[in-house]
C-alpha atoms as a printed R data frame, in Angstrom:
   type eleno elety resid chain resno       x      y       z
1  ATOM     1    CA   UNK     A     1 137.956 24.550 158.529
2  ATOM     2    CA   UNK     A     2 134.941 23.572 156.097
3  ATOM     3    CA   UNK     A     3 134.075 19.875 155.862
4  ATOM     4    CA   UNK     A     4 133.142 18.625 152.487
5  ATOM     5    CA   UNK     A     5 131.318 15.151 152.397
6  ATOM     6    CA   UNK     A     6 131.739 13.006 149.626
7  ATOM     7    CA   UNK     A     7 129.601 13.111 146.612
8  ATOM     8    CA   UNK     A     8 128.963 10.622 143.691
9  ATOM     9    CA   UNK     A     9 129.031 11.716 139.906
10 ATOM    10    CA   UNK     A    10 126.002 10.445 138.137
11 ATOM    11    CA   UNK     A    11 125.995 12.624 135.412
12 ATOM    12    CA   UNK     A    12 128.627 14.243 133.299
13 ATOM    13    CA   UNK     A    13 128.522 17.102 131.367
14 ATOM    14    CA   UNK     A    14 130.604 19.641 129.304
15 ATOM    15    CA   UNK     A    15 132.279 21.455 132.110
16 ATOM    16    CA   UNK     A    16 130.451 20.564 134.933
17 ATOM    17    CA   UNK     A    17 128.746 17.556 136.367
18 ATOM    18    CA   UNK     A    18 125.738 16.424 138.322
19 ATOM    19    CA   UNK     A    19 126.543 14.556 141.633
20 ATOM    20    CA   UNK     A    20 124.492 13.179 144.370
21 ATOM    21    CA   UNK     A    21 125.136 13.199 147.958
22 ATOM    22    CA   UNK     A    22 124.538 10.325 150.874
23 ATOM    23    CA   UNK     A    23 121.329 11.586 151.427
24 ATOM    24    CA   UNK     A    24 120.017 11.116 147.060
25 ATOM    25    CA   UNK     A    25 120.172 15.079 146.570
26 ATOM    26    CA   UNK     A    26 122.020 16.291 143.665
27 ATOM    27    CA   UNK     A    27 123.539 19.532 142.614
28 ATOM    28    CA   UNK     A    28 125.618 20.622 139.385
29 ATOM    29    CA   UNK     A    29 129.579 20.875 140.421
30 ATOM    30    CA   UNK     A    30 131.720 22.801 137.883
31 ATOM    31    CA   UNK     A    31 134.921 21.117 136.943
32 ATOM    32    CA   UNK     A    32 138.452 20.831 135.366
33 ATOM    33    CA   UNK     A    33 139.185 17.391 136.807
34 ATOM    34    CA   UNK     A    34 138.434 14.424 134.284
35 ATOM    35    CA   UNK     A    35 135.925 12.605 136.028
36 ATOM    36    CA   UNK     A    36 133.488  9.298 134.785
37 ATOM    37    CA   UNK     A    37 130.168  8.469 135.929
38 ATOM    38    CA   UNK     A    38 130.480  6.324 139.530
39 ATOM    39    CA   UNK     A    39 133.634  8.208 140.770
40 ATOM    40    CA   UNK     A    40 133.609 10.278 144.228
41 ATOM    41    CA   UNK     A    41 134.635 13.759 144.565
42 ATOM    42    CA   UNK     A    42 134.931 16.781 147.283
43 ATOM    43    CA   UNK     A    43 133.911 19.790 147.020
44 ATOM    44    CA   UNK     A    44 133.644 23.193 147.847
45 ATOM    45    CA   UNK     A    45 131.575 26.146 146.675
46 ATOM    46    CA   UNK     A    46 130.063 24.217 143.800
47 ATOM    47    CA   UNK     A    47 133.628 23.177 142.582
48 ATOM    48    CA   UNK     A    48 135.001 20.008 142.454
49 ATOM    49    CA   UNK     A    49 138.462 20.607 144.707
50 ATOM    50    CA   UNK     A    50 139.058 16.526 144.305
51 ATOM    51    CA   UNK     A    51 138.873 13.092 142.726
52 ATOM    52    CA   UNK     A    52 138.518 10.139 145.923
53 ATOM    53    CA   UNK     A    53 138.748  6.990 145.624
54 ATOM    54    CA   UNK     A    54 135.460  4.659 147.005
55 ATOM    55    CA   UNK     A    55 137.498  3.034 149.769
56 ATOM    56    CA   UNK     A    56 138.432  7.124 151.272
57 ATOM    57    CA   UNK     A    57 134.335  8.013 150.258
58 ATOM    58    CA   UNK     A    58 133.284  4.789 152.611
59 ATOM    59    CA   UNK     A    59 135.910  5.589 154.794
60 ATOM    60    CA   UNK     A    60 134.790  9.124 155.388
61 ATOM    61    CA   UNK     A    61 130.932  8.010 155.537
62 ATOM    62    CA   UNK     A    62 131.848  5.430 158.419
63 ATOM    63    CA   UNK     A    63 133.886  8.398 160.593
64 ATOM    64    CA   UNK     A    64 130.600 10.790 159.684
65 ATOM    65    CA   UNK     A    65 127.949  8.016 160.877
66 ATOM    66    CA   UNK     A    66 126.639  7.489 157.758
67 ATOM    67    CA   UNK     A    67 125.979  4.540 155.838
68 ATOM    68    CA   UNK     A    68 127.168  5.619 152.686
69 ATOM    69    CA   UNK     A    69 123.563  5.314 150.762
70 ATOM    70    CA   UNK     A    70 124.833  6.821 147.226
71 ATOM    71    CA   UNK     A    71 127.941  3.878 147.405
């Protein structure tokens, strides 16, 4: 089982888009899911698997021990 922690968008670009994690690192995710700038995915191997709402990201963060520092 792989565990994918949520991950903000904060850029958007043709077929792909920049996110950033809890901990402010960001890597380039390649998509087919219409995102906007401010909305929480999962992923796995660089792909974008799903679109989360911010209440299942926080949600997530709490049951990780995080604090959720890219909400």
């Amino acid at each position: 089982m792989c565990l994918t922690i949520p991950k903000k968008v904060v850029e958007i670009k043709e077929n792909s888009v920049i996110v950033e994690n809890h901990n402010g690192d960001r890597q380039e995710l390649k998509t087919i899911v219409e995102l906007a700038i401010g909305d929480f995915v999962l992923s796995q191997q660089n792909i974008v698997i799903e679109k989360i709402d911010t209440k299942q990201a926080e949600e997530i963060f709490k049951i990780i021990g995080g604090q959720g520092g890219a909400l």
